[in-house]
KEMARTI-845053 format. One record per atom (N, C-alpha, C): atom name; x negated, y negated, z; residue number from 0. Coordinates in steps of 0.2 Angstrom, whole numbers. Atoms other than C-alpha are relative to their C-alpha. Example, Ala and Ser with C-alpha at 12.3 -4.5 7.8 and 13.67 -1.06 7.14 Angstrom:
<nodes>
NODE  atome     xx     yy     zz  num
NODE      N     -4      6      0    0
NODE     CA    -62     22     39    0
NODE      C     -4     -6      0    0
NODE      N      4      6     -1    1
NODE     CA    -68      5     36    1
NODE      C      4     -5      3    1
</nodes>
This chain:
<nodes>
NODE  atome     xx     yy     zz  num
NODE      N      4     -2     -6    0
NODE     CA    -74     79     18    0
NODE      C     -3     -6      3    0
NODE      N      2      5     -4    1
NODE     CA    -81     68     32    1
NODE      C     -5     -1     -3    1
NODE      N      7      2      2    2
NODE     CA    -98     69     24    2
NODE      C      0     -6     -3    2
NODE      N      1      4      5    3
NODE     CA    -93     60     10    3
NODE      C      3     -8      2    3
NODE      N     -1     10      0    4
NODE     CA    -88     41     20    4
NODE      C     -3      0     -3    4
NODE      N      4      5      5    5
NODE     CA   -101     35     13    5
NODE      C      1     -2     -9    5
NODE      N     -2     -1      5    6
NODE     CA    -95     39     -3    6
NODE      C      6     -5     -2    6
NODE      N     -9      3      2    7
NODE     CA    -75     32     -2    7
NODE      C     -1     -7      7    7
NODE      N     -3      4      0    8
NODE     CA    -75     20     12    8
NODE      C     -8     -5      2    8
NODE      N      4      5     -4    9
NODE     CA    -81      3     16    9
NODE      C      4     -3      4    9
NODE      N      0      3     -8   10
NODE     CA    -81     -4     32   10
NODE      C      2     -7      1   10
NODE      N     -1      7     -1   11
NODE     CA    -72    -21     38   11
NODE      C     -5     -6     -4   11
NODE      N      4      2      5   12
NODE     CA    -77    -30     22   12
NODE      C      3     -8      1   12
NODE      N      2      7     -2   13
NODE     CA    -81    -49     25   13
NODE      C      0     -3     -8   13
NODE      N      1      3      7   14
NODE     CA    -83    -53      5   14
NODE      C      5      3     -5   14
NODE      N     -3     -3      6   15
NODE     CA    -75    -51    -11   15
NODE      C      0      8     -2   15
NODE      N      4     -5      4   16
NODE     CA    -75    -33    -18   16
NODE      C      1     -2     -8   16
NODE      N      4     -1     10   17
NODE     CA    -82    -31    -36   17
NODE      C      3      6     -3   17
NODE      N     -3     -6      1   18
NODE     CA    -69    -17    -41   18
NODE      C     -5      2     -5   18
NODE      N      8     -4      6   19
NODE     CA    -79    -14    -58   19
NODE      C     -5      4      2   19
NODE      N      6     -3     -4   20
NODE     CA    -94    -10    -49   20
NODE      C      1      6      4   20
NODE      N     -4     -2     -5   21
NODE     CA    -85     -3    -34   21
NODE      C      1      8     -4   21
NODE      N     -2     -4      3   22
NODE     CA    -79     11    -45   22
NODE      C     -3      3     -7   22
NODE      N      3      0      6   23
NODE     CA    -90     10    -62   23
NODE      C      2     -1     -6   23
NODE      N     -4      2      5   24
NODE     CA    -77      6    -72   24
NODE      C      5     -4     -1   24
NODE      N     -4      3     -1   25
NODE     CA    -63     -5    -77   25
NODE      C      8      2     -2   25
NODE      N     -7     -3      0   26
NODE     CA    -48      6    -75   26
NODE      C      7     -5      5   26
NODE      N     -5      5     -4   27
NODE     CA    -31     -3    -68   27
NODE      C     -1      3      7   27
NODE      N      1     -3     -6   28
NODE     CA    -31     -4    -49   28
NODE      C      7     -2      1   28
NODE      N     -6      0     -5   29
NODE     CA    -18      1    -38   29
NODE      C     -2     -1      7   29
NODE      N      3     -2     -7   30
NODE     CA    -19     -2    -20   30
NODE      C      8      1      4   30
NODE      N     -2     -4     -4   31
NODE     CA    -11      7     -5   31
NODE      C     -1     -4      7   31
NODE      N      1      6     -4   32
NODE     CA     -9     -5     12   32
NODE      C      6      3      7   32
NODE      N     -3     -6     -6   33
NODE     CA     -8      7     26   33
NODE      C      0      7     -2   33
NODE      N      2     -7      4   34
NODE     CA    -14     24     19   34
NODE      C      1      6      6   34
NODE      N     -1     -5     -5   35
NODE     CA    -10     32     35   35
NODE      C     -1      7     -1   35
NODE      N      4     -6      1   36
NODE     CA    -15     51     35   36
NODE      C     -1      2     -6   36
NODE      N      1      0      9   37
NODE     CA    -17     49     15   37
NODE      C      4      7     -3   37
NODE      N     -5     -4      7   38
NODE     CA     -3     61      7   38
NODE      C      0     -4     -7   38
NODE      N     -1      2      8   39
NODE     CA      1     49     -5   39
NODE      C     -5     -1     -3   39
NODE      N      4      2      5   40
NODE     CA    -15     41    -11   40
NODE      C     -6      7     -2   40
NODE      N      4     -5      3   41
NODE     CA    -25     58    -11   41
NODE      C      5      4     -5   41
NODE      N     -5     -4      5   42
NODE     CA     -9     67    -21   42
NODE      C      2     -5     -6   42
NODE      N     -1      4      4   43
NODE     CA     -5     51    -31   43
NODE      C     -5     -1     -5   43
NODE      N      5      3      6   44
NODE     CA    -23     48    -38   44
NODE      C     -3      7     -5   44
NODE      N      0     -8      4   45
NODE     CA    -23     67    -45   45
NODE      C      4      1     -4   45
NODE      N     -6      2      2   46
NODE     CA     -7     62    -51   46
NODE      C     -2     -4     -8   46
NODE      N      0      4      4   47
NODE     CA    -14     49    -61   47
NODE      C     -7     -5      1   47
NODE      N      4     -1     -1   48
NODE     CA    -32     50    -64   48
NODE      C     -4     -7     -5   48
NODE      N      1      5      4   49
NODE     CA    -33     36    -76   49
NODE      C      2     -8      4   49
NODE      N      2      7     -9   50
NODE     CA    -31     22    -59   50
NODE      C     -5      4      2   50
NODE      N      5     -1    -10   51
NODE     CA    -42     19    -46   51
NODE      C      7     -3      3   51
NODE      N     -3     -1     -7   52
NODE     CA    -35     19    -30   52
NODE      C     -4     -6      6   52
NODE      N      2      1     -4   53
NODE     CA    -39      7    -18   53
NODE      C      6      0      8   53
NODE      N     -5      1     -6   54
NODE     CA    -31     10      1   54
NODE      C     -3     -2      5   54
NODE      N      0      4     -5   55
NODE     CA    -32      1     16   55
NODE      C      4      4      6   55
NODE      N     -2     -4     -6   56
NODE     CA    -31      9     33   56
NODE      C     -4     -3      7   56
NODE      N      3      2     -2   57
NODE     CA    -36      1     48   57
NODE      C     -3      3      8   57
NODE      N      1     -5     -5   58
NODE     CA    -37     16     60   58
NODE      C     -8      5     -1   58
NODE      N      7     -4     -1   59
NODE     CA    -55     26     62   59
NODE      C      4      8     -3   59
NODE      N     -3     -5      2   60
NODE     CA    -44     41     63   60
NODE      C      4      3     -3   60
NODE      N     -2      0      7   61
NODE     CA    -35     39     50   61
NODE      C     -3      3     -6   61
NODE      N      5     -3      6   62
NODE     CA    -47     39     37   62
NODE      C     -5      6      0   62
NODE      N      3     -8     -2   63
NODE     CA    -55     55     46   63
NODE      C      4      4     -5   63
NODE      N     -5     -5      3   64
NODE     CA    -39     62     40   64
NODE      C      2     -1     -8   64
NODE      N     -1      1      6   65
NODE     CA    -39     55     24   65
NODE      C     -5      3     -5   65
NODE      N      5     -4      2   66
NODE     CA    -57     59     20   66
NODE      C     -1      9      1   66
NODE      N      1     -8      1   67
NODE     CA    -52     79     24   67
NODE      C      3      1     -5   67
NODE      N     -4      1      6   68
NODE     CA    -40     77      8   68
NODE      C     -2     -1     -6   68
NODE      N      3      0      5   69
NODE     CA    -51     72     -4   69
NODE      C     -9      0     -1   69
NODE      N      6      0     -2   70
NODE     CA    -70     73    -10   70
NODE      C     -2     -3     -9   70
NODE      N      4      4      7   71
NODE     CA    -80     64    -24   71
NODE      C      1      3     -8   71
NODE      N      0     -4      7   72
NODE     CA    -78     78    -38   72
NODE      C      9      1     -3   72
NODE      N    -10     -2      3   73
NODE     CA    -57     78    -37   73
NODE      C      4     -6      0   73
NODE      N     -2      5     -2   74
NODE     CA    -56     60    -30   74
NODE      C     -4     -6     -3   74
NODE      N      4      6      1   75
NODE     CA    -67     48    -42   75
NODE      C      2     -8      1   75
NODE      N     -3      5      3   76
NODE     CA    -56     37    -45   76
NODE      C      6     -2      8   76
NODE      N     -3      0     -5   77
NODE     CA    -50     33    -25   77
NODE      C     -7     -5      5   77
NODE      N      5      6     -5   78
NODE     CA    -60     20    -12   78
NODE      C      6     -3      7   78
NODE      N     -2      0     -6   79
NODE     CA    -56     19      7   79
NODE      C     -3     -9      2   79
NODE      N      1      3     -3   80
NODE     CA    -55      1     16   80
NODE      C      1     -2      8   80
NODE      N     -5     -2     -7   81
NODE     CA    -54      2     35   81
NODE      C     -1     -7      5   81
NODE      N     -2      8     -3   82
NODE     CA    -47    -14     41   82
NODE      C      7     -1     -1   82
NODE      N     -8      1      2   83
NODE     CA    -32    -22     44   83
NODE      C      1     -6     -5   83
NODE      N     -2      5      6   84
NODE     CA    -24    -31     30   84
NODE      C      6     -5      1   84
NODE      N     -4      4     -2   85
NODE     CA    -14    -46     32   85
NODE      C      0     -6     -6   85
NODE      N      1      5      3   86
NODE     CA    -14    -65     21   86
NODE      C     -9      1     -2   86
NODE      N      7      0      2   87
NODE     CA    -33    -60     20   87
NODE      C     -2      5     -5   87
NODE      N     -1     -5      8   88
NODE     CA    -31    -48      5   88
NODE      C     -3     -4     -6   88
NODE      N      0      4      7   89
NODE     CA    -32    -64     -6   89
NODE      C     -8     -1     -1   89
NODE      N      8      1     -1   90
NODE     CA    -51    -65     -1   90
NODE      C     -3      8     -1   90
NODE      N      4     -8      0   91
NODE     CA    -53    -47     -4   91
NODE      C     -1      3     -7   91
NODE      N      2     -3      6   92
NODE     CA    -49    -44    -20   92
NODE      C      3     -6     -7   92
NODE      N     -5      6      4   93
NODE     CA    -49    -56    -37   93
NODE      C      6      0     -1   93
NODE      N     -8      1      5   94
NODE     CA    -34    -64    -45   94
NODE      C      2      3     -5   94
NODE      N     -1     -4      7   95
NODE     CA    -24    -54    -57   95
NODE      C     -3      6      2   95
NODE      N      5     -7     -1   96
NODE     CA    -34    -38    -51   96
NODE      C      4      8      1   96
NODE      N     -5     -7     -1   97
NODE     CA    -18    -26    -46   97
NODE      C      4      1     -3   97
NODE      N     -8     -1      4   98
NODE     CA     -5    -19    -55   98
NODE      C      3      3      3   98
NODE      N     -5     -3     -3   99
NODE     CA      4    -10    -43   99
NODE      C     -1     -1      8   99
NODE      N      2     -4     -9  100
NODE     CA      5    -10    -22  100
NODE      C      7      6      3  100
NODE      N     -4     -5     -4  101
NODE     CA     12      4    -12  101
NODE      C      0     -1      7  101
NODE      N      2      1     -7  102
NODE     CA     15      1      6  102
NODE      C      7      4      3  102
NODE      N     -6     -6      1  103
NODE     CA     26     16     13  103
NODE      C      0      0     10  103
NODE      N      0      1     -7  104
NODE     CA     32     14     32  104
NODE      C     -4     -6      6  104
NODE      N      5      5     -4  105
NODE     CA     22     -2     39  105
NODE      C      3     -1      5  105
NODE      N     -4      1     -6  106
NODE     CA     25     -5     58  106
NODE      C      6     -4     -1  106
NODE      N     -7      4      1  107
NODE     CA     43    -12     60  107
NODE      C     -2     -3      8  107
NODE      N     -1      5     -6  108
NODE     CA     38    -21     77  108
NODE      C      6     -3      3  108
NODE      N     -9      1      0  109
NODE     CA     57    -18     81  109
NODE      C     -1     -6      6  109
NODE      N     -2      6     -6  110
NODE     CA     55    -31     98  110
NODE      C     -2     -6     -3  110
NODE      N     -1      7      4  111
NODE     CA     59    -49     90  111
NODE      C     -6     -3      4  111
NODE      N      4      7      0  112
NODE     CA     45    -59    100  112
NODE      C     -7      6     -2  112
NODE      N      6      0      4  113
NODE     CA     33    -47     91  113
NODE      C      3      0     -9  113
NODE      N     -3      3      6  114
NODE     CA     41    -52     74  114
NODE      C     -4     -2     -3  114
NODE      N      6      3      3  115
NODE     CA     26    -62     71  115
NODE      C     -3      5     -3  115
NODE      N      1     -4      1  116
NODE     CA     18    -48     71  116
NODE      C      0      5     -7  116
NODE      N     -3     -5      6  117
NODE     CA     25    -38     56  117
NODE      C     -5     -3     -8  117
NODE      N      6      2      5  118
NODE     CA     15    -38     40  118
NODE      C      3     -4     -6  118
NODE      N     -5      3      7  119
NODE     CA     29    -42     28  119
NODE      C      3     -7      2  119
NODE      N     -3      4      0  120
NODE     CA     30    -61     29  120
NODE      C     -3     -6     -5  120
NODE      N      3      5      7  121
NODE     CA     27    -78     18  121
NODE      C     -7      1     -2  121
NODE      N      8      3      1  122
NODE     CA      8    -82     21  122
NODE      C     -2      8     -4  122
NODE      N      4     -7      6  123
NODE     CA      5    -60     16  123
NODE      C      3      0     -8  123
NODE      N     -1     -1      7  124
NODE     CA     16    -60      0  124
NODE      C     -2     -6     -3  124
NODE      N      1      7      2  125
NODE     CA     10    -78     -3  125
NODE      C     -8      3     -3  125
NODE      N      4     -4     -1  126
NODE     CA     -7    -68     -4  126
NODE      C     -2      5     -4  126
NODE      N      0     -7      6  127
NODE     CA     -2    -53    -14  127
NODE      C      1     -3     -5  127
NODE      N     -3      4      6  128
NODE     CA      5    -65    -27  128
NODE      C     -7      1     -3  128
NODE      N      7      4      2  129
NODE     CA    -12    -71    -30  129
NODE      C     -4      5     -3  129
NODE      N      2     -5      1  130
NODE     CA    -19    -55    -33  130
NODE      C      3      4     -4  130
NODE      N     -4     -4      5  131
NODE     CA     -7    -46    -43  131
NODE      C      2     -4     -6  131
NODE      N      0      3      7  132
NODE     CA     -5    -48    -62  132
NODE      C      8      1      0  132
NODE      N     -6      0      0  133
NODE     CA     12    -52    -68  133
NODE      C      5      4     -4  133
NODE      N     -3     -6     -1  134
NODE     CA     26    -40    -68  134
NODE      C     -2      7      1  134
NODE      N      0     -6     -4  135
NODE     CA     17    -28    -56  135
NODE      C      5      1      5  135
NODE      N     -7     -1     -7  136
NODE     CA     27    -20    -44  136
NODE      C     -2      2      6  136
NODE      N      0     -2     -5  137
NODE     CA     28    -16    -27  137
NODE      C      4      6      5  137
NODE      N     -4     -7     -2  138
NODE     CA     34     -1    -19  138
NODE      C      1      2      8  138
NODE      N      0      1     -8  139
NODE     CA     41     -3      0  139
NODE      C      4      6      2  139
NODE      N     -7     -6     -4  140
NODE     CA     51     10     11  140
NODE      C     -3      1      7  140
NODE      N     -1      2     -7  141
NODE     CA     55     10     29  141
NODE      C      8      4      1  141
NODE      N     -7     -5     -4  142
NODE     CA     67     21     40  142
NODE      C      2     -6      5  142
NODE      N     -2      5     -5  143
NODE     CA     68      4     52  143
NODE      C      6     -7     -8  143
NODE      N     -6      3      3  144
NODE     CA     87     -2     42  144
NODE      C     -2    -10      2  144
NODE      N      0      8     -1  145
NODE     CA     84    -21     52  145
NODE      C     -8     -3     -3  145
NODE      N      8      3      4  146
NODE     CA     65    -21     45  146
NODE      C      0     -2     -6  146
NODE      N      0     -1      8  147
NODE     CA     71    -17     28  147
NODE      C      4     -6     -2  147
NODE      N     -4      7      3  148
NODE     CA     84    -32     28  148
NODE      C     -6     -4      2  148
NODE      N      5      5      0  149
NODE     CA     69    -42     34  149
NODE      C     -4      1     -7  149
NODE      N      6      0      7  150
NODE     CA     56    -37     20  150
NODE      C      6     -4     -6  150
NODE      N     -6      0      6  151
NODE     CA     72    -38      8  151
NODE      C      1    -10     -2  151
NODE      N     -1      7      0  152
NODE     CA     76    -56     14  152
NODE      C     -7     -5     -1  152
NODE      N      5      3     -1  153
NODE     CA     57    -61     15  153
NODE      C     -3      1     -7  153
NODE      N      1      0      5  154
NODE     CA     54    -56     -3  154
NODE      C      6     -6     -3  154
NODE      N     -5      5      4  155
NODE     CA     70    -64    -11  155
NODE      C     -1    -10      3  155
NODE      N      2      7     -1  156
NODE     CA     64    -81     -1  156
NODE      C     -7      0     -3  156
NODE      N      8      0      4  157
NODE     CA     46    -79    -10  157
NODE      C      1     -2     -9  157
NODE      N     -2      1      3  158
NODE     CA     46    -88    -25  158
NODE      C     -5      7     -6  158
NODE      N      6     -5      5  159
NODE     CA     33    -75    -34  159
NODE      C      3      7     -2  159
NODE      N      0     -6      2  160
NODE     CA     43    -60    -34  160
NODE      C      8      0     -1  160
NODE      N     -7     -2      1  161
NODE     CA     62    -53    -39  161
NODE      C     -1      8      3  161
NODE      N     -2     -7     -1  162
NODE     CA     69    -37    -35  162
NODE      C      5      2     -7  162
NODE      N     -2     -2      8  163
NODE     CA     71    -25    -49  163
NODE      C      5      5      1  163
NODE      N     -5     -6     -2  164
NODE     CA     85    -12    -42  164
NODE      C      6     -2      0  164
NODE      N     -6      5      2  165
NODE     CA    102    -16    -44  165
NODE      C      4      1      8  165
NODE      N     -3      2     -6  166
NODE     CA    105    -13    -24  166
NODE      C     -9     -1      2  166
NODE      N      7      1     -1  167
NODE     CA     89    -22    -17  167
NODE      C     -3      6      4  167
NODE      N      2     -6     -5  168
NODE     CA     88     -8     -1  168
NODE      C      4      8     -5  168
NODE      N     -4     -4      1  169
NODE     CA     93      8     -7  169
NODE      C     -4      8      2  169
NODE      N      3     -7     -5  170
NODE     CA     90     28     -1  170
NODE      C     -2      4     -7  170
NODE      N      3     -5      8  171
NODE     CA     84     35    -21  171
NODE      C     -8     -4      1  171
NODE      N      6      4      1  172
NODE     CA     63     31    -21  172
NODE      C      0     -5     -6  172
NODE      N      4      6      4  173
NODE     CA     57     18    -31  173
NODE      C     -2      3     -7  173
NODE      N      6     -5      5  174
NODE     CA     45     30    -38  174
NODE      C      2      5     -6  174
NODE      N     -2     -6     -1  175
NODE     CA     49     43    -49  175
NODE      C     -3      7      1  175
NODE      N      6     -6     -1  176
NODE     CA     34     55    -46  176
NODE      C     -2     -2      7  176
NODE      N      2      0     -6  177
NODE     CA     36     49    -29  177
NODE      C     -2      5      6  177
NODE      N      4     -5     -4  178
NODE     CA     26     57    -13  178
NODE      C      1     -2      7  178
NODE      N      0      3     -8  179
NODE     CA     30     56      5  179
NODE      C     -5     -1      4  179
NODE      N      6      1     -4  180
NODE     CA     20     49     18  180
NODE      C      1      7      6  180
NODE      N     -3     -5     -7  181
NODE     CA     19     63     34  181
NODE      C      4     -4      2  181
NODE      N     -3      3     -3  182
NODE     CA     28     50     43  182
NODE      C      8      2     -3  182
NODE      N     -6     -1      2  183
NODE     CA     42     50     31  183
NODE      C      4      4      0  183
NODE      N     -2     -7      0  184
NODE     CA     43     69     28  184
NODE      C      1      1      9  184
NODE      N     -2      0     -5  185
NODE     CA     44     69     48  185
NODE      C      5     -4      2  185
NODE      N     -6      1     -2  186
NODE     CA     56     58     49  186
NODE      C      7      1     -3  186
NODE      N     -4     -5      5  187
NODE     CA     67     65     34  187
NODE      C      1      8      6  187
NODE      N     -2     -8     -2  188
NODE     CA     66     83     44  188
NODE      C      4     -4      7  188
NODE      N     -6      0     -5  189
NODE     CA     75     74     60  189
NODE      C      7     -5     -1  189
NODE      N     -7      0      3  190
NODE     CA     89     68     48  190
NODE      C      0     -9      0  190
NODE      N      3      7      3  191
NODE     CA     81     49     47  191
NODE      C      0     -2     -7  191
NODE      N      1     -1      9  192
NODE     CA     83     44     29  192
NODE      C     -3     -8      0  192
NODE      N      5      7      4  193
NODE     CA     71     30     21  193
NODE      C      4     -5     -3  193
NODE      N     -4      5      2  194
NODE     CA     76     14     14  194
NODE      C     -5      0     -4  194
NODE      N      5      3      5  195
NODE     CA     66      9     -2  195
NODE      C      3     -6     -6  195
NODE      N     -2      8      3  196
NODE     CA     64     -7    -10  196
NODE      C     -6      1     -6  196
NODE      N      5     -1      6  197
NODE     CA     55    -10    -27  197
NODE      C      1     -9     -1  197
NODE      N     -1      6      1  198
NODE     CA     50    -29    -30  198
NODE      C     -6     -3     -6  198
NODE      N      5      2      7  199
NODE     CA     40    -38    -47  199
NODE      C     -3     -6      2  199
NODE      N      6      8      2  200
NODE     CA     26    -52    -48  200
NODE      C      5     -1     -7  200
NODE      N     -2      4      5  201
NODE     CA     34    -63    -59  201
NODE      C     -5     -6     -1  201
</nodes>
Protein backbone atom coordinates (compact mmCIF):
# COMPACT_ATOMS: atom_id res chain seq x y z
CA UNK A 1 0.00 0.00 0.00
CA UNK A 2 1.15 3.66 -0.58
CA UNK A 3 1.13 4.36 3.07
CA UNK A 4 3.60 2.00 3.69
CA UNK A 5 6.82 3.99 1.50
CA UNK A 6 8.09 4.74 4.31
CA UNK A 7 8.37 1.30 5.29
CA UNK A 8 10.01 -0.25 1.81
CA UNK A 9 11.55 2.58 -0.08
CA UNK A 10 14.59 4.77 0.39
CA UNK A 11 14.97 7.76 -1.59
CA UNK A 12 18.18 8.51 -3.92
CA UNK A 13 20.58 6.98 -1.47
CA UNK A 14 24.01 9.04 -1.39
CA UNK A 15 25.79 6.36 1.21
CA UNK A 16 26.52 2.83 1.63
CA UNK A 17 23.41 0.80 2.63
CA UNK A 18 23.74 -1.40 5.82
CA UNK A 19 21.61 -4.42 4.50
CA UNK A 20 21.82 -6.13 8.04
CA UNK A 21 20.28 -3.15 9.66
CA UNK A 22 18.21 -2.26 6.61
CA UNK A 23 16.33 -5.45 6.95
CA UNK A 24 17.09 -6.82 10.59
CA UNK A 25 18.78 -9.60 9.70
CA UNK A 26 21.42 -11.30 7.68
CA UNK A 27 19.51 -13.37 5.20
CA UNK A 28 21.22 -13.58 1.56
CA UNK A 29 20.45 -10.52 -0.63
CA UNK A 30 19.14 -10.50 -3.97
CA UNK A 31 18.75 -7.56 -5.94
CA UNK A 32 16.23 -6.46 -8.79
CA UNK A 33 17.66 -3.44 -11.26
CA UNK A 34 14.68 -2.02 -12.84
CA UNK A 35 11.81 -3.38 -10.82
CA UNK A 36 9.30 -1.67 -13.07
CA UNK A 37 5.56 -2.25 -12.05
CA UNK A 38 6.99 -5.05 -9.59
CA UNK A 39 5.54 -8.45 -10.80
CA UNK A 40 8.55 -10.14 -10.20
CA UNK A 41 10.02 -8.91 -6.88
CA UNK A 42 6.50 -8.79 -5.16
CA UNK A 43 5.67 -12.65 -6.50
CA UNK A 44 9.42 -13.68 -6.23
CA UNK A 45 9.96 -12.59 -2.49
CA UNK A 46 6.67 -14.70 -1.46
CA UNK A 47 8.25 -17.27 -3.46
CA UNK A 48 11.21 -17.25 -1.55
CA UNK A 49 10.87 -15.85 1.88
CA UNK A 50 14.16 -16.77 3.29
CA UNK A 51 15.97 -13.58 0.92
CA UNK A 52 15.54 -10.10 1.13
CA UNK A 53 14.86 -8.50 -1.82
CA UNK A 54 16.48 -5.31 -2.72
CA UNK A 55 14.96 -3.50 -6.13
CA UNK A 56 15.97 -0.60 -7.78
CA UNK A 57 13.44 1.61 -9.69
CA UNK A 58 14.18 5.00 -10.69
CA UNK A 59 10.50 6.04 -11.69
CA UNK A 60 8.20 7.74 -8.87
CA UNK A 61 5.54 6.01 -10.54
CA UNK A 62 6.75 3.04 -10.64
CA UNK A 63 7.27 2.27 -7.10
CA UNK A 64 3.41 3.64 -6.61
CA UNK A 65 2.75 0.47 -8.49
CA UNK A 66 5.04 -1.63 -6.80
CA UNK A 67 4.01 -0.37 -3.35
CA UNK A 68 0.14 -1.40 -4.30
CA UNK A 69 1.55 -5.21 -4.59
CA UNK A 70 3.06 -5.51 -1.33
CA UNK A 71 2.80 -4.45 2.35
CA UNK A 72 5.04 -4.96 5.46
CA UNK A 73 3.03 -8.13 6.85
CA UNK A 74 3.45 -10.32 3.35
CA UNK A 75 6.59 -8.39 2.10
CA UNK A 76 9.34 -8.29 5.14
CA UNK A 77 11.81 -9.38 3.53
CA UNK A 78 11.65 -6.69 0.32
CA UNK A 79 13.16 -2.95 0.27
CA UNK A 80 12.55 -0.37 -2.57
CA UNK A 81 15.36 1.99 -4.03
CA UNK A 82 14.26 4.88 -6.21
CA UNK A 83 17.14 5.88 -8.32
CA UNK A 84 18.75 5.11 -11.36
CA UNK A 85 21.45 2.56 -11.04
CA UNK A 86 24.40 2.62 -13.21
CA UNK A 87 28.61 1.87 -12.18
CA UNK A 88 27.28 3.51 -8.86
CA UNK A 89 25.82 0.43 -7.38
CA UNK A 90 29.61 -0.36 -6.07
CA UNK A 91 29.03 2.50 -3.64
CA UNK A 92 25.74 1.31 -2.65
CA UNK A 93 26.18 -1.77 -1.59
CA UNK A 94 29.19 -3.69 0.26
CA UNK A 95 31.66 -6.21 -1.47
CA UNK A 96 30.59 -9.81 -1.68
CA UNK A 97 26.85 -8.67 -0.39
CA UNK A 98 24.74 -10.31 -3.35
CA UNK A 99 24.08 -13.57 -4.49
CA UNK A 100 21.90 -13.14 -7.16
CA UNK A 101 20.84 -10.04 -9.66
CA UNK A 102 17.80 -10.09 -11.86
CA UNK A 103 17.31 -7.39 -14.47
CA UNK A 104 14.36 -8.31 -16.69
CA UNK A 105 13.93 -5.83 -19.91
CA UNK A 106 16.32 -2.82 -19.27
CA UNK A 107 16.09 -0.03 -22.02
CA UNK A 108 17.61 -1.25 -25.18
CA UNK A 109 18.24 2.53 -26.44
CA UNK A 110 17.83 0.77 -29.92
CA UNK A 111 19.55 4.33 -31.70
CA UNK A 112 23.41 3.63 -31.73
CA UNK A 113 24.50 7.45 -30.70
CA UNK A 114 22.40 6.62 -27.47
CA UNK A 115 24.41 3.26 -26.95
CA UNK A 116 26.28 5.04 -24.40
CA UNK A 117 23.42 5.26 -22.87
CA UNK A 118 22.41 1.49 -22.27
CA UNK A 119 22.99 0.15 -18.82
CA UNK A 120 24.72 -3.07 -19.77
CA UNK A 121 28.34 -1.92 -20.25
CA UNK A 122 32.15 -2.37 -18.89
CA UNK A 123 32.30 0.35 -16.03
CA UNK A 124 28.31 -1.26 -14.66
CA UNK A 125 29.33 -4.99 -14.76
CA UNK A 126 32.84 -3.86 -13.57
CA UNK A 127 30.80 -2.66 -10.63
CA UNK A 128 28.54 -5.48 -10.04
CA UNK A 129 31.52 -7.77 -10.01
CA UNK A 130 32.58 -6.05 -6.84
CA UNK A 131 29.44 -6.56 -5.06
CA UNK A 132 28.57 -9.96 -6.00
CA UNK A 133 30.09 -13.05 -4.14
CA UNK A 134 31.51 -15.52 -6.29
CA UNK A 135 29.48 -17.92 -8.45
CA UNK A 136 26.30 -15.64 -8.10
CA UNK A 137 24.25 -15.29 -11.07
CA UNK A 138 22.75 -12.97 -13.17
CA UNK A 139 19.53 -13.31 -14.62
CA UNK A 140 18.95 -11.08 -18.10
CA UNK A 141 16.12 -11.00 -20.72
CA UNK A 142 15.36 -8.77 -23.48
CA UNK A 143 12.89 -8.88 -26.54
CA UNK A 144 15.45 -6.23 -28.22
CA UNK A 145 17.55 -9.53 -30.30
CA UNK A 146 20.52 -6.65 -31.30
CA UNK A 147 20.62 -5.51 -27.25
CA UNK A 148 20.79 -9.03 -26.32
CA UNK A 149 24.00 -9.76 -28.63
CA UNK A 150 25.27 -6.61 -27.09
CA UNK A 151 24.70 -7.68 -23.28
CA UNK A 152 26.01 -11.23 -24.50
CA UNK A 153 29.16 -9.68 -26.06
CA UNK A 154 29.70 -7.24 -23.12
CA UNK A 155 29.54 -9.95 -20.56
CA UNK A 156 31.90 -12.49 -22.54
CA UNK A 157 34.43 -9.37 -22.74
CA UNK A 158 34.27 -8.85 -18.79
CA UNK A 159 36.66 -10.71 -17.25
CA UNK A 160 34.51 -11.43 -13.96
CA UNK A 161 31.80 -13.30 -15.43
CA UNK A 162 31.07 -16.59 -17.72
CA UNK A 163 27.98 -17.74 -19.19
CA UNK A 164 26.53 -20.69 -17.76
CA UNK A 165 23.87 -21.99 -20.72
CA UNK A 166 25.14 -23.93 -23.30
CA UNK A 167 23.45 -21.32 -26.07
CA UNK A 168 24.49 -17.95 -24.22
CA UNK A 169 21.02 -16.10 -25.67
CA UNK A 170 18.45 -18.53 -25.75
CA UNK A 171 14.24 -18.27 -25.58
CA UNK A 172 13.81 -21.05 -22.31
CA UNK A 173 14.01 -18.65 -18.86
CA UNK A 174 17.09 -18.87 -16.95
CA UNK A 175 14.80 -19.12 -14.04
CA UNK A 176 13.03 -22.11 -13.19
CA UNK A 177 10.30 -20.52 -10.99
CA UNK A 178 10.44 -17.84 -13.35
CA UNK A 179 7.81 -14.57 -13.26
CA UNK A 180 7.20 -12.27 -16.00
CA UNK A 181 7.57 -8.64 -15.89
CA UNK A 182 4.19 -6.89 -17.35
CA UNK A 183 6.25 -5.70 -20.01
CA UNK A 184 7.28 -9.19 -20.92
CA UNK A 185 3.77 -10.77 -20.59
CA UNK A 186 2.73 -7.74 -23.03
CA UNK A 187 5.08 -8.24 -25.22
CA UNK A 188 4.67 -12.30 -25.32
CA UNK A 189 0.81 -11.71 -26.02
CA UNK A 190 1.80 -9.73 -29.35
CA UNK A 191 3.88 -12.71 -30.45
CA UNK A 192 7.43 -10.89 -29.23
CA UNK A 193 9.29 -13.69 -27.60
CA UNK A 194 12.14 -12.91 -24.98
CA UNK A 195 15.74 -13.67 -25.09
CA UNK A 196 17.32 -14.74 -21.86
CA UNK A 197 20.86 -14.84 -20.85
CA UNK A 198 22.07 -16.28 -17.40
CA UNK A 199 25.73 -15.17 -16.47
CA UNK A 200 28.23 -16.33 -13.10
CA UNK A 201 30.57 -14.09 -10.94
CA UNK A 202 33.56 -16.16 -11.11
Amino acid sequence: MIEDRDFFVLDNVQERIEVPALFGNDKQLYIEIGSGKGEFISQYALLHPEWNFLGFEAREKRIRNILKKISPSTHPNVRLVRMLVNSNIASLLPPESVQGVFIQYPDPWPKKRHHKRRLIQQDFLNALATIMVPDAEVHISTDDLDYANWIAEEFLKNPYFISVQDEIIQKIPSLEDHIPSWYEAKQTHKGISPNYMLFKRI
